[in-house]
C-alpha positions as CSV (number, residue, x, y, z in Angstrom):
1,X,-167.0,76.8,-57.7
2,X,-165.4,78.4,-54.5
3,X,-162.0,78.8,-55.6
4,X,-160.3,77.8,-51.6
5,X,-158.8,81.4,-50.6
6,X,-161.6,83.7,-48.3
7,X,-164.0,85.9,-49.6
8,X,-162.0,88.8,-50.3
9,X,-159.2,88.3,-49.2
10,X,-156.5,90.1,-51.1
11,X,-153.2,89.5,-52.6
12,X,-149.9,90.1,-50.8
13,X,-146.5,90.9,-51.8
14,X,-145.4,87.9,-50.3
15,X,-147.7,84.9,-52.1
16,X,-146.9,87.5,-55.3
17,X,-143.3,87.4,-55.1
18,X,-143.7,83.2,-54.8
19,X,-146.1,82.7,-57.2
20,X,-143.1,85.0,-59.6
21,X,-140.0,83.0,-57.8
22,X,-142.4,79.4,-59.1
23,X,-142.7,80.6,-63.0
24,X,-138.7,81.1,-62.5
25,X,-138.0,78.4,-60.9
26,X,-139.8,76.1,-62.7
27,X,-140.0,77.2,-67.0
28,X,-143.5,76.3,-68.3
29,X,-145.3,75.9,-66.1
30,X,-149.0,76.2,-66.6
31,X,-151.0,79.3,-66.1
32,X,-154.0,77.3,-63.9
33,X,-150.9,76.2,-62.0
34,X,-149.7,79.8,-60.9
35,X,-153.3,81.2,-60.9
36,X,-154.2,78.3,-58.3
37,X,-150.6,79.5,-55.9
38,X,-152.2,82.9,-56.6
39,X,-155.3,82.4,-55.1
40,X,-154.0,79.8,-51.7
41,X,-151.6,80.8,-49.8
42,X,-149.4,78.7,-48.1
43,X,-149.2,80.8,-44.6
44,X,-152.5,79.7,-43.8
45,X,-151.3,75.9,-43.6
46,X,-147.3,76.5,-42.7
47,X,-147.0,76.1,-38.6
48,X,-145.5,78.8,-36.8
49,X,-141.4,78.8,-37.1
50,X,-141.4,78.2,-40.7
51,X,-140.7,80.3,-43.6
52,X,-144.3,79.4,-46.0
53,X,-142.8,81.6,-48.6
54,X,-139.4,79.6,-49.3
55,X,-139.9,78.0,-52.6
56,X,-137.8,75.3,-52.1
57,X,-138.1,74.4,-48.5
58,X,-141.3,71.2,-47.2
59,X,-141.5,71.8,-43.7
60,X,-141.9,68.6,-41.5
61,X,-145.7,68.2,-39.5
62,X,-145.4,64.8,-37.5
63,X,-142.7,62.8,-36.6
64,X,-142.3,59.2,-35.1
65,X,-138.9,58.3,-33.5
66,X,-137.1,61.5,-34.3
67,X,-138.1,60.5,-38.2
68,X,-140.5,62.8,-40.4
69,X,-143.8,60.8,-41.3
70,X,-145.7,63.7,-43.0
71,X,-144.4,66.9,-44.2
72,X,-145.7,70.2,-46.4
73,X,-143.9,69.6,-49.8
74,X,-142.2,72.8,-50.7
75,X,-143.5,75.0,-53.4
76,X,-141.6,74.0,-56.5
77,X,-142.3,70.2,-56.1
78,X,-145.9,70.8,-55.3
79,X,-145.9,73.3,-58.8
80,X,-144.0,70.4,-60.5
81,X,-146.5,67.4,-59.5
82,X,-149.5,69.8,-60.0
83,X,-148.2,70.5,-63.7
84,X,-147.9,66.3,-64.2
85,X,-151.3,65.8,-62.6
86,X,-153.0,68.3,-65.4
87,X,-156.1,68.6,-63.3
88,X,-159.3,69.8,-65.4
89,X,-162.0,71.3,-63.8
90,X,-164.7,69.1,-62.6
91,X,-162.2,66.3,-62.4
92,X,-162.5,63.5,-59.4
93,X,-159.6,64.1,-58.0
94,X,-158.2,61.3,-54.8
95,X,-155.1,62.7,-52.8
96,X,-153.3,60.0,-50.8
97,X,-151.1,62.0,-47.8
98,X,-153.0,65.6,-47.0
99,X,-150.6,66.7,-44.5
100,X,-152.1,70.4,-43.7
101,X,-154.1,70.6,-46.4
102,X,-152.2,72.6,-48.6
103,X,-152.1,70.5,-51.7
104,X,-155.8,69.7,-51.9
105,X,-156.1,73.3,-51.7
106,X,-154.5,73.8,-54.4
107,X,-156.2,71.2,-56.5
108,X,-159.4,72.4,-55.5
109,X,-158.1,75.4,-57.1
110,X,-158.1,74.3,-60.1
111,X,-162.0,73.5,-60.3
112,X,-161.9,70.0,-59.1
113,X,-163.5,67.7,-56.9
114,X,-161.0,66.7,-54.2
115,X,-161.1,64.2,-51.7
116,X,-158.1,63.8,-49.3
117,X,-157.0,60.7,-47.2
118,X,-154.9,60.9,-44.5
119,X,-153.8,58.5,-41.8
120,X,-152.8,60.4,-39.0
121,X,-156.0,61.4,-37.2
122,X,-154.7,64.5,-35.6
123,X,-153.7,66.0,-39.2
124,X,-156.8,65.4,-40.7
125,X,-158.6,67.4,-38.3
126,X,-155.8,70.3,-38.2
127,X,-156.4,70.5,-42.1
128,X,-160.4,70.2,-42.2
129,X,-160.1,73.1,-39.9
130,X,-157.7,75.3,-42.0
131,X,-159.4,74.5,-45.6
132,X,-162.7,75.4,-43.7
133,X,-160.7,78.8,-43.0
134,X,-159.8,79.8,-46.3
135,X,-163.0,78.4,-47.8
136,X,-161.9,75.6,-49.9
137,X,-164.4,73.0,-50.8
138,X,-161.5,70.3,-50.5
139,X,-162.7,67.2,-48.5
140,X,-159.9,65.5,-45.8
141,X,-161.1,62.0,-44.7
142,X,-159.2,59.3,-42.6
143,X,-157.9,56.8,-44.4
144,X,-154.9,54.4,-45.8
145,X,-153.3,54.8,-49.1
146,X,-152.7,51.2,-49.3
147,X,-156.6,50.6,-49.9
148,X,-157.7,54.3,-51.2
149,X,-160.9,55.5,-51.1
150,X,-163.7,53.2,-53.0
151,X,-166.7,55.5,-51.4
152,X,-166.2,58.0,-54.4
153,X,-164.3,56.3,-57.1
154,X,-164.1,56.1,-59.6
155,X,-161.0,58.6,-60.0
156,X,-159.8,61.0,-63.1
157,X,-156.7,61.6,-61.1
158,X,-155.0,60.8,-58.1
159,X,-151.8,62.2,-56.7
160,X,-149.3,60.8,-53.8
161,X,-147.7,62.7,-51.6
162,X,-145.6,60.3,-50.7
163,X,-143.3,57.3,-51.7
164,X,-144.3,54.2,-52.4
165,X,-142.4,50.8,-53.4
166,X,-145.0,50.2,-56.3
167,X,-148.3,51.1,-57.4
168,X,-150.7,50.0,-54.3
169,X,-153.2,47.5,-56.0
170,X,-156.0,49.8,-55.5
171,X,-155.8,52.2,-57.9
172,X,-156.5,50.0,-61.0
173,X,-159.9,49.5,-59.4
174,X,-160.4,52.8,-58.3
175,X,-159.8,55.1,-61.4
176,X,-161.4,55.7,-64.9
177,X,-159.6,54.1,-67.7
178,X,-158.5,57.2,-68.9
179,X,-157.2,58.4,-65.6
180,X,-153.7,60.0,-64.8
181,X,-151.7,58.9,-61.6
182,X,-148.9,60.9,-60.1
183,X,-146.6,58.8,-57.9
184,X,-143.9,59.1,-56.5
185,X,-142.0,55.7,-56.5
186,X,-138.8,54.1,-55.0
187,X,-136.0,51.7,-55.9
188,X,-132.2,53.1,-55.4
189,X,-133.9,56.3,-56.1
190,X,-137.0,57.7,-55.8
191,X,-139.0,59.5,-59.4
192,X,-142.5,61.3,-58.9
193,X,-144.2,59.9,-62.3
194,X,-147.2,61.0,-64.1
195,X,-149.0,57.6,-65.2
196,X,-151.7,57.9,-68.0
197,X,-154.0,55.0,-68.0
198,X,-155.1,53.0,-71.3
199,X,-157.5,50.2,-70.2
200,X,-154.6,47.8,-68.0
201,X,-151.5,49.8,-68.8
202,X,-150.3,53.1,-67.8
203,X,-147.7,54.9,-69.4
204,X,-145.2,57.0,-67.8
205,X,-144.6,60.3,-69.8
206,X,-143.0,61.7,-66.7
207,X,-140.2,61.1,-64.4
208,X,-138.7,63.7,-62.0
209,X,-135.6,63.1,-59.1
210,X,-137.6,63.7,-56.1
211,X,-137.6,63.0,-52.3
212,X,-140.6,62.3,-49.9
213,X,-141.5,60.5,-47.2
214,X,-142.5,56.9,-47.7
215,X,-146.1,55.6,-47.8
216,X,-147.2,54.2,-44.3
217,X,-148.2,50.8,-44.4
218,X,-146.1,49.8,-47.6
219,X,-143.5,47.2,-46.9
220,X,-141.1,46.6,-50.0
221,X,-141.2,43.4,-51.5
222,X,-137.9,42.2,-53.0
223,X,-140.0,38.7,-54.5
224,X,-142.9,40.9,-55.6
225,X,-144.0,41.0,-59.0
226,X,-142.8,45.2,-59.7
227,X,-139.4,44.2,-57.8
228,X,-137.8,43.3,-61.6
229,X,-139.0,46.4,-63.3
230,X,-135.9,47.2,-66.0
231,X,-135.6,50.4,-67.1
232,X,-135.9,52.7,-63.9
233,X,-137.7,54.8,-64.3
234,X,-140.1,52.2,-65.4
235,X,-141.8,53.2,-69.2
236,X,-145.2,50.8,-68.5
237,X,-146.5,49.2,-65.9
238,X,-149.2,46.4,-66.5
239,X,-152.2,45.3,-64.3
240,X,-151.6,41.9,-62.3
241,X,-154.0,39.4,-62.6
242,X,-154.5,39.6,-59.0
243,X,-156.2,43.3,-59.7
């Protein structure tokens, strides 16, 4: 499977000196992680301006009213959601925000299946164009993260790049029983969770402090049935009846 950096292409001291800075930064993390940083590099999807080797630092891609609405996560929270997603080759993978690309890149990486939605019409054609660049098999299609993508569910894992009030009714329908979620997820403050499915519960084994940039379309709901969750983060969370 192409493995989403150009035919011989080689390494540089830059991406090198990252991919280093990463398995500093952040202790344990997994070798298919750092071998997929390796092989993409991030100067291909970074806009002009903009340091693509700063570990630390997303870099914002559209704005509405002065106010980021998409943005290239920076390395080390990309590395960090990568290690909670524990993508397995020939997984089905579902990204919800694809920004430039860059993360389904990266998952692609990894030996997986990767389809991409994206909202803002005018990114998804920026990233087709850049993943076609660097030869990564990574699909980017339009579409809302409050519905997902049905066409090619069901999904072994899906990951959000961006915040979301609660788990959009979508994915119970839309993912294998097994499946793992990563979401990141807002109350007072925001977590980016790994969620393993069992049947019509998934379990949080993961909780990191995070940032991002809220999920378009998803209006919070103080009456709504995840508005009472106690502990946060929360430890389950159950499938409605109305899913």
């Amino acid at each position: 499977m192409d493995t989403g950096e150009r035919p011989g292409r080689q390494q540089t001291p830059a991406r090198s000196a990252l991919v280093r800075e990463l398995s500093h930064r952040v202790p344990g993390l997994d070798p298919t992680v750092l071998d997929a940083f390796s092989r993409v590099d991030r100067a291909d999807f970074v806009p002009p301006g903009f340091d693509p080797y700063d570990v630390s630092a997303p870099v914002p891609l559209a704005e509405v009213d002065g106010r980021a609405v998409s943005t290239i996560s920076a390395p080390d929270m990309v590395a960090l959601m990568l290690q909670q997603a524990e993508i397995l080759p020939g997984d089905r993978v579902l990204e919800v925000g694809a920004g430039s690309g860059y993360s389904a890149a990266l998952m692609a990486a990894h030996g997986a299946r990767v389809t991409s939605i994206e909202i803002i019409a005018e990114l998804v054609e920026s990233a087709r164009a850049t993943l076609r660049a660097c030869g990564s098999p990574a699909r980017v299609m339009v579409g809302d993260g409050m519905a997902g993508r049905p066409e090619d569910a069901p999904y072994d894992r899906v990951v959000f790049t961006c915040a979301a009030h609660r788990l959009p009714p979508w994915v119970w329908t839309q993912t294998t029983d097994r499946a793992r979620v990563v979401i990141p997820l807002r109350r007072d403050s925001t977590y980016c969770l790994a969620l393993v499915r069992d049947a019509d519960v998934f379990t949080c084994v993961d909780a990191i402090p995070c940032g991002f940039v809220p999920l378009i379309g998803d209006v919070e709901d103080a009456s709504g049935p995840d508005a009472a969750w106690s502990p946060w983060p929360p430890r389950t969370l159950s499938r409605h009846p109305s899913t």
